[in-house]
LUMBA-971700 format. One record per residue: chain; residue in one letter; z, y, x of N, C-alpha, C in turn; residue number from 1. Coordinates in pm, 1 decimal, decimal comma. Each point is the difference from the previous one (the first is absolute). Example, Ala and Ser with C-alpha at 12.3 -4.5 7.8 and 13.67 -1.06 7.14 Angstrom:
% residues 2
  chaine  residu      n_c3      n_c2      n_c1     ca_c3     ca_c2     ca_c1      c_c3      c_c2      c_c1  num
       A       A     780,0    -569,0    1319,0       0,0     119,0     -89,0       0,0     120,0      90,0    1
       A       S     -72,0     105,0     -35,0       6,0     119,0      82,0      73,0     109,0     -77,0    2
***
This chain:
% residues 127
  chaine  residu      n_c3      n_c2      n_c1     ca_c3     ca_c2     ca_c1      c_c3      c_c2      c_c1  num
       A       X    1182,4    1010,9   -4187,4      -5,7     137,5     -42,8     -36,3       9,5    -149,1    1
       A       X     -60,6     -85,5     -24,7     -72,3     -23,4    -147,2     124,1     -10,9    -119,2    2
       A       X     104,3    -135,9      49,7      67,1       0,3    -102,9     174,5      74,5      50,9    3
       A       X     -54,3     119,4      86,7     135,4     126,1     -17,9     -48,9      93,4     -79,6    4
       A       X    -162,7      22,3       6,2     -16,1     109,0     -78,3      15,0     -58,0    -155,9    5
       A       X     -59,5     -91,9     -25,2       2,2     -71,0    -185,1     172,6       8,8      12,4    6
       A       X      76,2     -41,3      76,2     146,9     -21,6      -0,1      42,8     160,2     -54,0    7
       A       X     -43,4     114,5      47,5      18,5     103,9     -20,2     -43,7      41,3    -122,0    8
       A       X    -128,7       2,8     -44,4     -50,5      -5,6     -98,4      95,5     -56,1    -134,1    9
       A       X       1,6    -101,4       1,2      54,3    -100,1     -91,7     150,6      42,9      -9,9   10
       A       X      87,5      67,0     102,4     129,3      80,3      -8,2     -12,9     145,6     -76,9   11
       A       X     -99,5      87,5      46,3     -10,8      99,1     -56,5     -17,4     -22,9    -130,4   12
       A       X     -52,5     -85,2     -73,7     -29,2     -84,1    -173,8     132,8      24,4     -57,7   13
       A       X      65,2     -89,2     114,4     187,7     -27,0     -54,3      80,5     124,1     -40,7   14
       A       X     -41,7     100,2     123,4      63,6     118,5     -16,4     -21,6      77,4    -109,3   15
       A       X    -122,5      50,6       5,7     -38,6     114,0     -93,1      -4,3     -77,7    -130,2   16
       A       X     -34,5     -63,2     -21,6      42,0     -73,3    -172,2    -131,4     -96,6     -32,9   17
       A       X    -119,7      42,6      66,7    -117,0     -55,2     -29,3      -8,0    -135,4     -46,6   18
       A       X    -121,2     -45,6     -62,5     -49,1    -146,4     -42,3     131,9    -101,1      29,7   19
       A       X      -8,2     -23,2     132,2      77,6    -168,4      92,6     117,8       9,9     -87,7   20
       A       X      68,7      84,4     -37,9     169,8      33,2     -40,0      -3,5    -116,2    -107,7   21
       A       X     -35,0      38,9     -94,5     -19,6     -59,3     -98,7     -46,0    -166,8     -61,5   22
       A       X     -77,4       7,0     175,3     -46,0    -142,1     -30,9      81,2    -144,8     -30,3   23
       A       X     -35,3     -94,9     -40,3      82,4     -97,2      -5,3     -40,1     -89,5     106,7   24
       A       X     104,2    -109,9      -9,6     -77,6    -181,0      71,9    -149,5     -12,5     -15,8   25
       A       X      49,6     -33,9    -174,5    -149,1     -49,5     -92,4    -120,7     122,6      36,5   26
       A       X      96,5     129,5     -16,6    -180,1      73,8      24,0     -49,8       7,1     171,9   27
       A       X      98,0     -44,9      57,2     -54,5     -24,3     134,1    -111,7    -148,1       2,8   28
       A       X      61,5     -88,9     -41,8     -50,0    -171,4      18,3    -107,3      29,0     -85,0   29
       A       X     -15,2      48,7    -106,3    -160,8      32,9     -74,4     -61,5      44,0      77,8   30
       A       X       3,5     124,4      77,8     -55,9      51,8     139,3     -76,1     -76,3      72,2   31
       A       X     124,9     -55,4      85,8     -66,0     -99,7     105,1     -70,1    -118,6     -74,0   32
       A       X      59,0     -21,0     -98,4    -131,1    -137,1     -57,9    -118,4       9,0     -28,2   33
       A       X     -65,5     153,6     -27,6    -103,3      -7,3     -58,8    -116,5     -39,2      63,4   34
       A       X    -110,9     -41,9     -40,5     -72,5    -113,2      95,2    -166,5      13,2    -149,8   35
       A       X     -68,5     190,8      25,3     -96,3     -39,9     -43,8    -102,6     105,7     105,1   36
       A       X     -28,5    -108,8      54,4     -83,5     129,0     133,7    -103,5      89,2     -67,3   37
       A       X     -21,6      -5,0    -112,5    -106,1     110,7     -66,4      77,0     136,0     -96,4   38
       A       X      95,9     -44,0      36,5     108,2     153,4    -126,6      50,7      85,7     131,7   39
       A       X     -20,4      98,2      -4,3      40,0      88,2      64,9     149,1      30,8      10,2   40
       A       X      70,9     -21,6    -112,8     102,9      12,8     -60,7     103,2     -95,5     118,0   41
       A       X       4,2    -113,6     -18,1      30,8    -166,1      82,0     -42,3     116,7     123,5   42
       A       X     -98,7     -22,6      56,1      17,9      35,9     157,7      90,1     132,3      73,9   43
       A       X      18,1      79,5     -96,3     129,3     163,9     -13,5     129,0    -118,8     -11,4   44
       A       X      62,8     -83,3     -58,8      71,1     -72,8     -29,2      29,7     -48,5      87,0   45
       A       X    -108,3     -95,3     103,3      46,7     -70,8     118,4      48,5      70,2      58,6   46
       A       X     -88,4     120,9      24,2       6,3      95,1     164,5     180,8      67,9    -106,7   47
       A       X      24,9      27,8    -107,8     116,1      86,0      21,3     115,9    -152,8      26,3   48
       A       X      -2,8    -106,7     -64,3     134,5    -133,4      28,2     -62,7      16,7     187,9   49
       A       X     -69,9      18,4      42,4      -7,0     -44,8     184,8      79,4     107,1      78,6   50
       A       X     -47,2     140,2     -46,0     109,0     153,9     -18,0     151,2     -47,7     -19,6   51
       A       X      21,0     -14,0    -114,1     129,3     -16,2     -18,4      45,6    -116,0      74,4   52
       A       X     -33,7     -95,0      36,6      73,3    -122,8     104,5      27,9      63,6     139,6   53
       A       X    -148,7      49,8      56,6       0,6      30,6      92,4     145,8     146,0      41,5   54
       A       X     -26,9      44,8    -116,5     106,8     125,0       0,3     173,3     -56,4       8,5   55
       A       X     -12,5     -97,9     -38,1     130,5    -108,6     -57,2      -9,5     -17,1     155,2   56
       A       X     -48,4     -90,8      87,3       4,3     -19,1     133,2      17,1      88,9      83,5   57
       A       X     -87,8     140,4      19,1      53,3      55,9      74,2     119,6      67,9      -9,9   58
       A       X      46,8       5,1    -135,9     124,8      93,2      15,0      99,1     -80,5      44,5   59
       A       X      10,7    -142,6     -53,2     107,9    -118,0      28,2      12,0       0,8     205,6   60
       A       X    -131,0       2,6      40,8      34,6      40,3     148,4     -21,5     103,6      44,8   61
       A       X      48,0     156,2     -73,6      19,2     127,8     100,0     140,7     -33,1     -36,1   62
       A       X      76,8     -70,7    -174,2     158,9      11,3      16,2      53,6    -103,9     130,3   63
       A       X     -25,5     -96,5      13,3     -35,3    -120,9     107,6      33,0      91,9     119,5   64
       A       X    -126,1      82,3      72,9      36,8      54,1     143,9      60,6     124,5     -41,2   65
       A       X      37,3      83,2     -80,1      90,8     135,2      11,5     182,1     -30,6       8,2   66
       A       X       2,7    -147,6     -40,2     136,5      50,2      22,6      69,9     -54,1      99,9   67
       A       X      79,3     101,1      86,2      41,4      16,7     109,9     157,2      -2,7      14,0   68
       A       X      82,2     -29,4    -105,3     136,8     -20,5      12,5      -7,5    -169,9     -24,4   69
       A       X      98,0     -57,4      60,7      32,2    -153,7      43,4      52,0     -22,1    -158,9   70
       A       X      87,6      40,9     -78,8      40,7     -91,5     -94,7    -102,9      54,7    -155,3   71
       A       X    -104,9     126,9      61,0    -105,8      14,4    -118,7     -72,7     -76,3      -4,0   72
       A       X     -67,2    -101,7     149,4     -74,6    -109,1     -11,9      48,6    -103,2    -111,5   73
       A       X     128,5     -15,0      44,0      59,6    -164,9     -97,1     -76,3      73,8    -143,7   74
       A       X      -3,5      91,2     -51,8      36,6      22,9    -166,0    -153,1       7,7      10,0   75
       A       X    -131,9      66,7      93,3    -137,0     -17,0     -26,2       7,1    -157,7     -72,3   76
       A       X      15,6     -61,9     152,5       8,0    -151,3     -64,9      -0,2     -94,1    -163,9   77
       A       X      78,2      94,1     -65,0      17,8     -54,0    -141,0     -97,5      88,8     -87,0   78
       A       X     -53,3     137,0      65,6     -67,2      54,3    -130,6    -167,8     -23,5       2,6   79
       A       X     -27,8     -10,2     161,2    -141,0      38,3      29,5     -74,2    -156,2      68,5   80
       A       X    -122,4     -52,4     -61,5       3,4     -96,5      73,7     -75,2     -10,0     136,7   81
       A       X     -18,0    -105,6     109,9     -50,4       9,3      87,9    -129,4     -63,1     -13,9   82
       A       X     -74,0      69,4     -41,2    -147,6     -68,4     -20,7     -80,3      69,8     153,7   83
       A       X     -73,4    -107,7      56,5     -42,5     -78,2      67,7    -191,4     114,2      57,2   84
       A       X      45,5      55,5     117,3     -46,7     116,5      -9,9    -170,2     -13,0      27,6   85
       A       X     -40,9    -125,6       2,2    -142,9     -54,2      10,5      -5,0     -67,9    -147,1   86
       A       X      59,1      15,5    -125,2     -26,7       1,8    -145,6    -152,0     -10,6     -32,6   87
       A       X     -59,6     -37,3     -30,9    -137,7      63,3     -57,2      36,3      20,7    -174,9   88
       A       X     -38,7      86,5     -57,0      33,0      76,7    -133,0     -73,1    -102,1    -115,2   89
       A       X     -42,8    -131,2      46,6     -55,3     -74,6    -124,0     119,9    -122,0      59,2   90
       A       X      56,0      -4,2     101,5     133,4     -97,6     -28,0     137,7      66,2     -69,3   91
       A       X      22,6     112,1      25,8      88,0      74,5     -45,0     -25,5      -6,5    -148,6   92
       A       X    -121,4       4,7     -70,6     -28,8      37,1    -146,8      -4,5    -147,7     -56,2   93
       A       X      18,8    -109,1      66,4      12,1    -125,5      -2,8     147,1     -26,4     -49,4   94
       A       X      75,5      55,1      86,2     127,9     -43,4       6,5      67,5     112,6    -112,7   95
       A       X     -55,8     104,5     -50,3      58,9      78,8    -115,0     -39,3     -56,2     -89,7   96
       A       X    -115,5     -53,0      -1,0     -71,9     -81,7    -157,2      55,8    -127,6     -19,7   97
       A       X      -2,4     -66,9     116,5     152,2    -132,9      -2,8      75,8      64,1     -76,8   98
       A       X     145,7      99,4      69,7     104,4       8,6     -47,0       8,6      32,4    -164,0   99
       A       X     -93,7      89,6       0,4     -19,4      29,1    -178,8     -35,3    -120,0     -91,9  100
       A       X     -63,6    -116,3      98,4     -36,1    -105,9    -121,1      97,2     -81,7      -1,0  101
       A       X      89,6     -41,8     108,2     150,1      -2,3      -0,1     115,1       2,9     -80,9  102
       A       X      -3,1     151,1     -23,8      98,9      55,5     -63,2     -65,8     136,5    -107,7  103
       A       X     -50,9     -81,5     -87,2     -66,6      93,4    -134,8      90,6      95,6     -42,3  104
       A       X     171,6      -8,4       1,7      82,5     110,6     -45,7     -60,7     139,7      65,6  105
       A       X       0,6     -73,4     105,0      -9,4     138,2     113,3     -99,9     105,0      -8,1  106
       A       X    -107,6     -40,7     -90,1    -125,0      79,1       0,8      39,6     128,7    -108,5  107
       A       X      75,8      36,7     -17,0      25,4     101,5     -99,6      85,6     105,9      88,4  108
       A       X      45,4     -74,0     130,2      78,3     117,3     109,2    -134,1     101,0       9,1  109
       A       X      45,3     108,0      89,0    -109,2      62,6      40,5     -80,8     -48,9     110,5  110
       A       X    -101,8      20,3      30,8     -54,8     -53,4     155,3      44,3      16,0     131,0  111
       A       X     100,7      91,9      27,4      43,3      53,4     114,5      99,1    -138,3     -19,6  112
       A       X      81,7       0,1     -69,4     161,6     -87,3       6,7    -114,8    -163,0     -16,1  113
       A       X     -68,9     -31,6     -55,7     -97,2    -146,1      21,4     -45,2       5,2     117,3  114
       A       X    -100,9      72,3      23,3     -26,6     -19,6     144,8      56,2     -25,2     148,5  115
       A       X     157,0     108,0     -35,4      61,3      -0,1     116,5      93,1    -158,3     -23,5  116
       A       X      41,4     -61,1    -105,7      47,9     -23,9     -38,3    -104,0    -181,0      64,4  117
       A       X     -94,5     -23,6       0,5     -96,3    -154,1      -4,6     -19,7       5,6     162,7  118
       A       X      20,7     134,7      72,6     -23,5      10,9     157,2     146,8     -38,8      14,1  119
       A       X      70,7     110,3     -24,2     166,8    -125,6      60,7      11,7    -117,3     -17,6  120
       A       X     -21,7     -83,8    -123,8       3,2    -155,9      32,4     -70,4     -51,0      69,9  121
       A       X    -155,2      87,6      -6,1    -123,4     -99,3     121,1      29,0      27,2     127,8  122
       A       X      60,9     152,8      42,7     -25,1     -24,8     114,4     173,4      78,3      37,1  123
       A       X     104,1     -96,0     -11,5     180,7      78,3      -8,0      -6,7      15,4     148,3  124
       A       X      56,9     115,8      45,3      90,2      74,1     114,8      91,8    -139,1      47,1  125
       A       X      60,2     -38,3     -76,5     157,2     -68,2      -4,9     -13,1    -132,7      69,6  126
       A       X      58,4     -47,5     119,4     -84,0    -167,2      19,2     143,9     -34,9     -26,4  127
***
């Protein structure tokens, strides 16, 4: 229930224009890296990169179970990935901070197209 409502949350961002739109890779991976338990600043940072993953997950599985025509499944397949619905949100932020150290071009996409983008290779629909 936790990560439909952040999933919701973190969509409504997308919509109305707010903060997330704008964000990048890099200003996501600064996010999740920060690592000073006394700045207040760093701990708003974690909790919003755990928001935005978590939001990244649940939306990847409401597109996952809503679609209900046989040849809309095949095309989910290529856009949305199947991440793994017992995830815990510090392996997921594992496997986005991999892909970005990976592939440094990529950190200048926005965070929505990186993120969705390090879950399809970690965890592809496609066998």
């Amino acid at each position: 229930m936790v990560r439909f409502c952040l999933g919701i949350l973190i969509s409504a961002c997308f919509l109305s224009g707010a903060g997330a739109q704008g964000l990048s890779g890099q200003d996501l991976a600064n996010m999740c890296e920060k690592r000073f338990p006394n700045n207040i600043n760093a701990h708003g940072d974690r909790m919003f990169c755990a928001g935005f993953i978590n939001g990244i997950i649940s939306y990847a599985s409401l597109v996952r179970r809503g679609i209900d025509r046989p040849h809309g499944a095949e095309v989910v397949k290529y856009l949305v990935p199947c991440i793994p619905n017992d995830i815990e949100t510090a392996e997921a932020k594992e496997t986005l901070l991999k892909y970005l150290n990976e592939n440094p071009k990529k950190r200048i996409q926005p965070a929505l197209f990186t993120t969705t983008e390090a879950f399809k290779r970690a965890y592809p629909c496609i066998e």
